[in-house]
C-alpha positions as CSV (number, residue, x, y, z in Angstrom):
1,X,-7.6,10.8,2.1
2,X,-7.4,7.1,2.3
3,X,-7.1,5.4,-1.1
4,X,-9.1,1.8,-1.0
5,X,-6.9,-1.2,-2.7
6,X,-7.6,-4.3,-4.2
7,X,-6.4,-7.0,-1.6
8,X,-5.4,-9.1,-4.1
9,X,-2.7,-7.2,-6.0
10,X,-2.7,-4.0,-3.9
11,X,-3.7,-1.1,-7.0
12,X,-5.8,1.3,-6.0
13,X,-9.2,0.5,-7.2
14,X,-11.3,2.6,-10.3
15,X,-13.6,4.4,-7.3
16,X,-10.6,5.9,-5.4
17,X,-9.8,7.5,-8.9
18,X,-13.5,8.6,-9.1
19,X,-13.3,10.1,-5.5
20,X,-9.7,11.9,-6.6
21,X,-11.2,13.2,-9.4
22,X,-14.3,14.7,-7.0
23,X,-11.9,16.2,-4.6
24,X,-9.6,17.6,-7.2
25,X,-12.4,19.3,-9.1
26,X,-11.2,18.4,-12.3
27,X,-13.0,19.4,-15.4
28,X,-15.1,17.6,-17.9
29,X,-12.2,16.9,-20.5
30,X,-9.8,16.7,-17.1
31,X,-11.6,14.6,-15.5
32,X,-11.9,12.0,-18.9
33,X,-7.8,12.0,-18.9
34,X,-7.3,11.1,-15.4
35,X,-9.8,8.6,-15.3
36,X,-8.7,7.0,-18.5
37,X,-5.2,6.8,-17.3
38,X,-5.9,5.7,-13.8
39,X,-7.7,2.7,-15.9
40,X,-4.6,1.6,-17.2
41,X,-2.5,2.2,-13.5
42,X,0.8,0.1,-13.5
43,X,1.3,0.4,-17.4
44,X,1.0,2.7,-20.2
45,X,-2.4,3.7,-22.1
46,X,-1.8,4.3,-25.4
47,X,-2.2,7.7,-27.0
48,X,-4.9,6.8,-29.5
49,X,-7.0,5.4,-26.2
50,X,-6.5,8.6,-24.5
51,X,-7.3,10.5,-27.7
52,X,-10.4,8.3,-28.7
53,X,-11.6,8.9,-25.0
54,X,-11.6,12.3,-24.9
55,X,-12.8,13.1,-28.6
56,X,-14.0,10.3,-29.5
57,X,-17.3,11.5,-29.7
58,X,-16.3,14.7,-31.1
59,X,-18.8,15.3,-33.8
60,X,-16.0,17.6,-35.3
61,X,-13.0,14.9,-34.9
62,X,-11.3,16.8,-32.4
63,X,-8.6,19.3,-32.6
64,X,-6.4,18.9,-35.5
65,X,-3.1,18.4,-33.3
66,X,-4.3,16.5,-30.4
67,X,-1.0,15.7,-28.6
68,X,-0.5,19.4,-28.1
69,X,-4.3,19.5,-26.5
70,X,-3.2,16.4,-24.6
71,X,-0.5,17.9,-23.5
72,X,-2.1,21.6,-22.1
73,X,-5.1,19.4,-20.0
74,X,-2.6,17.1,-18.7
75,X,-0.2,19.6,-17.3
76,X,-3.6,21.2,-15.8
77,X,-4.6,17.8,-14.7
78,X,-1.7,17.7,-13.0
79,X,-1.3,20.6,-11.1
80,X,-4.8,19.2,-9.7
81,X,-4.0,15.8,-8.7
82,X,-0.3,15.8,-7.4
83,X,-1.5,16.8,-4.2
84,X,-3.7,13.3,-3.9
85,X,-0.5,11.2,-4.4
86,X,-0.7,11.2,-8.5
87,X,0.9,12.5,-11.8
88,X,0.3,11.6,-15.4
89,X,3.6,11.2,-17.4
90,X,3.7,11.2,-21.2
91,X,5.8,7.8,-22.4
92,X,7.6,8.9,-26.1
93,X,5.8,7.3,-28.7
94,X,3.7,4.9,-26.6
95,X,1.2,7.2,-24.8
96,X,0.8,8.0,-20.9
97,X,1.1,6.6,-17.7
98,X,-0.1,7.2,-13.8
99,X,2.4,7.4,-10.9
100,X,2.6,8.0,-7.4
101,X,4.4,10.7,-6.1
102,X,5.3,12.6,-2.8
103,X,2.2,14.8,-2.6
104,X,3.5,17.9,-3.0
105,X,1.7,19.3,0.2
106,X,4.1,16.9,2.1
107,X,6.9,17.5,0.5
108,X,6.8,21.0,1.9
């Protein structure tokens, strides 16, 4: 898959993510994580973004220890996406951030 770049400063642009998260099949809450991330590519999102995005609407407030939630979907998120190029990273105290990687199917 060919990921489409902004010509000005070269990051891959918001509908590449969109078309990763497609091919990856990643789910609802998945798919919410990566995207969110991926909006932020370069830098850190913070956690209370990431949180707000994926319970935000959460007519029950969400799980009562969301980090740990965070934490199970993004390992699953990963698993998904490190074959497109991609893994989330959690950043102590700050929140979470998207890298490139070796795709693991190339790496093998």
């Amino acid at each position: 898959m060919s990921v489409n770049v902004c010509p000005c400063c070269h990051r891959p642009l918001i509908s590449a993510f969109e078309q990763v998260a497609d091919e990856a099949s990643l789910s609802m809450k998945e798919r919410e994580l990566f995207l969110t991330v991926a909006n932020g590519f370069g830098g850190s999102v913070l956690r209370e973004v990431v949180v707000n995005a994926l319970y935000g609407l959460d007519p029950n407030g969400g799980p009562d220890d969301p980090r740990a939630v965070i934490a199970v979907i993004m390992t699953k998120t990963n698993a998904k996406i490190a074959p497109f190029g991609y893994r989330i990273f959690s950043r102590k105290t700050v929140g979470y951030r998207l890298a490139t990687i070796i795709p693991t199917e190339a790496a093998a």
